[in-house]
BANUBA-38377 format. One record per residue (C-alpha): residue number from 1; residue in three letters; z, y, x. Coordinates in Angstrom, 3 decimals. Layout:
N
<rec resi="NUM" resn="ala" c3="Z" c2="Y" c1="X"/>
...
# end
This chain:
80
<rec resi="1" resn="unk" c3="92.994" c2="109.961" c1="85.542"/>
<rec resi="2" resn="unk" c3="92.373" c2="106.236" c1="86.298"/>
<rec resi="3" resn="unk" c3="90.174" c2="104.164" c1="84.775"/>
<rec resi="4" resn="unk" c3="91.697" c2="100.822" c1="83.260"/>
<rec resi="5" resn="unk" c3="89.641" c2="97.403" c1="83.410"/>
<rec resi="6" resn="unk" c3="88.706" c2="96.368" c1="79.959"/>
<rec resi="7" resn="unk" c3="89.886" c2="92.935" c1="80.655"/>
<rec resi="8" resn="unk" c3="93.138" c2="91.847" c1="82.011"/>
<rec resi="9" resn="unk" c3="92.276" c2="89.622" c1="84.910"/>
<rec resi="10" resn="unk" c3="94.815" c2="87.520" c1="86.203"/>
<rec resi="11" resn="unk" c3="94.761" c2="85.262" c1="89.080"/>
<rec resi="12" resn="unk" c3="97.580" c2="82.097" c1="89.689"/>
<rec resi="13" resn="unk" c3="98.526" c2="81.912" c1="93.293"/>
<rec resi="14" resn="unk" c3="101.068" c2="79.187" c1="93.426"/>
<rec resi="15" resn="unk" c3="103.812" c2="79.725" c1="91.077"/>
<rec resi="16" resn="unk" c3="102.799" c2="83.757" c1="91.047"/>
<rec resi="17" resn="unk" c3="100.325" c2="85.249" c1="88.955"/>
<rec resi="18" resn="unk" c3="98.954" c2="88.264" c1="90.132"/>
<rec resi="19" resn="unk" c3="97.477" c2="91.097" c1="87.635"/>
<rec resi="20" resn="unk" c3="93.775" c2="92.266" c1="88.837"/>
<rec resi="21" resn="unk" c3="94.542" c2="96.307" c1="88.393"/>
<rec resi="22" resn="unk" c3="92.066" c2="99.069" c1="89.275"/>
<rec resi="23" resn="unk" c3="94.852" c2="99.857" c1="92.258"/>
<rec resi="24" resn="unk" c3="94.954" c2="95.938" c1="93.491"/>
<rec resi="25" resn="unk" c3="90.984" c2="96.334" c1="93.414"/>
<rec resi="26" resn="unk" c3="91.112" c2="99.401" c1="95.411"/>
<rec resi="27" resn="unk" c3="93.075" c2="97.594" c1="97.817"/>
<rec resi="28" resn="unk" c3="90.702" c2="94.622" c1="97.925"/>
<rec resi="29" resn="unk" c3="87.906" c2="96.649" c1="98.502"/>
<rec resi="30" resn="unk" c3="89.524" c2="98.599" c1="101.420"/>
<rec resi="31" resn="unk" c3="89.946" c2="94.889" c1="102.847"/>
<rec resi="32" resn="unk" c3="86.754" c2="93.777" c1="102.102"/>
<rec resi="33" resn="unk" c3="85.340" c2="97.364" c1="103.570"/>
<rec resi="34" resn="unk" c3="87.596" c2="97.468" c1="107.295"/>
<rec resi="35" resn="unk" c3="89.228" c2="95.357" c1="109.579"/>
<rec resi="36" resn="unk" c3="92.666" c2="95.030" c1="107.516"/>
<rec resi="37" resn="unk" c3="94.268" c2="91.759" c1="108.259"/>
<rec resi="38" resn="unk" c3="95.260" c2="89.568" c1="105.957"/>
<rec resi="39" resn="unk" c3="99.114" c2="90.418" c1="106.824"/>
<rec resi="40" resn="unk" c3="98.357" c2="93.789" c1="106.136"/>
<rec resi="41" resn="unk" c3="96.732" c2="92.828" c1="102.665"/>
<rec resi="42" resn="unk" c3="99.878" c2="90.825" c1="102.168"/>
<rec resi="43" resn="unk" c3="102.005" c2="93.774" c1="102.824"/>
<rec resi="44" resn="unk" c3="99.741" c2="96.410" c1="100.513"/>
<rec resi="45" resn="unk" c3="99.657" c2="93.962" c1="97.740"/>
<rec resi="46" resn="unk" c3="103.719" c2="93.035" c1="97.750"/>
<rec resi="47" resn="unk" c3="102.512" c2="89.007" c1="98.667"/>
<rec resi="48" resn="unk" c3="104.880" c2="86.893" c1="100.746"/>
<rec resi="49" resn="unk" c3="102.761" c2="86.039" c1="103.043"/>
<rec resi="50" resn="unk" c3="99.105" c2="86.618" c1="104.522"/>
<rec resi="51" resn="unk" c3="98.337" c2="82.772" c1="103.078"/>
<rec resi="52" resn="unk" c3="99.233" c2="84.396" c1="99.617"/>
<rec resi="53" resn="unk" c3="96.573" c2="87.010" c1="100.352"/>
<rec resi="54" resn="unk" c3="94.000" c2="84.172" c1="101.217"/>
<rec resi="55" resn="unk" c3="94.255" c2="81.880" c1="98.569"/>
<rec resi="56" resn="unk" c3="94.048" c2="85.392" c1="96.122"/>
<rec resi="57" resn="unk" c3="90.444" c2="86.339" c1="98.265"/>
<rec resi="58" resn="unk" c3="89.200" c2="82.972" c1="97.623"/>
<rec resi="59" resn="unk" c3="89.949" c2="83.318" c1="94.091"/>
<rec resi="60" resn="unk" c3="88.778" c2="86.950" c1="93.040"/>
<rec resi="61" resn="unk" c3="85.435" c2="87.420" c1="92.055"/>
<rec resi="62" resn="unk" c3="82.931" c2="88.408" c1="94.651"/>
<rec resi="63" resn="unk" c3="81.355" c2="90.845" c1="92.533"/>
<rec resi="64" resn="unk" c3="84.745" c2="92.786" c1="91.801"/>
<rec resi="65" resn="unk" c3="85.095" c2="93.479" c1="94.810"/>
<rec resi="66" resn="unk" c3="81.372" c2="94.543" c1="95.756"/>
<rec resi="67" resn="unk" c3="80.689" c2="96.248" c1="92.659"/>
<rec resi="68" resn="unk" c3="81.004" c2="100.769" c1="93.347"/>
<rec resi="69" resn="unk" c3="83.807" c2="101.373" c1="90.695"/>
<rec resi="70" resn="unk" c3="81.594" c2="104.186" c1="89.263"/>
<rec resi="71" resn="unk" c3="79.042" c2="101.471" c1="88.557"/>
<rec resi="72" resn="unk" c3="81.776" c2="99.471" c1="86.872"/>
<rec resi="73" resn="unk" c3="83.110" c2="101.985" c1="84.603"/>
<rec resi="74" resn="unk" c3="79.285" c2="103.312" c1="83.494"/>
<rec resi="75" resn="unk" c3="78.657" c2="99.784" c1="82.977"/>
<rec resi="76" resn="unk" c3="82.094" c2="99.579" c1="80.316"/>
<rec resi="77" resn="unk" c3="80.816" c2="102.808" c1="78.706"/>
<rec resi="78" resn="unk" c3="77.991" c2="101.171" c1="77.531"/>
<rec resi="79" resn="unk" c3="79.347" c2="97.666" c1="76.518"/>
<rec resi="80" resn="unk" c3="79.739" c2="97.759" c1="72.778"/>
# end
């Protein structure tokens, strides 16, 4: 079963706006954990190009992306 964020988080690259999903974080935090390239991001994440996959990285949150998603989803559990 996957865990949904409680906010929608949505991030305007361009003309595009991308939806922040717990399977685009997954992929963020496989870049932000290896050597993936940026092209490779590009690819995972459907983006046109690796530049598309930069200017998204620059505007994510750092935290998202560093936060364990067990952490996350105790931490939603006991939000009121």
């Amino acid at each position: 079963m996957r865990s949904k964020l409680t906010e929608e988080i949505k991030i305007k690259i361009g003309e595009k706006e991308i939806s922040i999903t717990e399977e685009t974080l997954n992929i963020l935090r496989e870049y932000a954990r290896t050597q993936m390239t940026l092209e490779k991001l590009a690819e995972k994440l459907s983006l046109e190009s690796w530049e598309e996959a930069y200017e998204l990285l620059k505007k994510i949150p750092a935290w998202l992306l560093w936060t364990p998603p067990t952490l996350t989803k105790i931490r939603k559990r006991t939000q009121p």
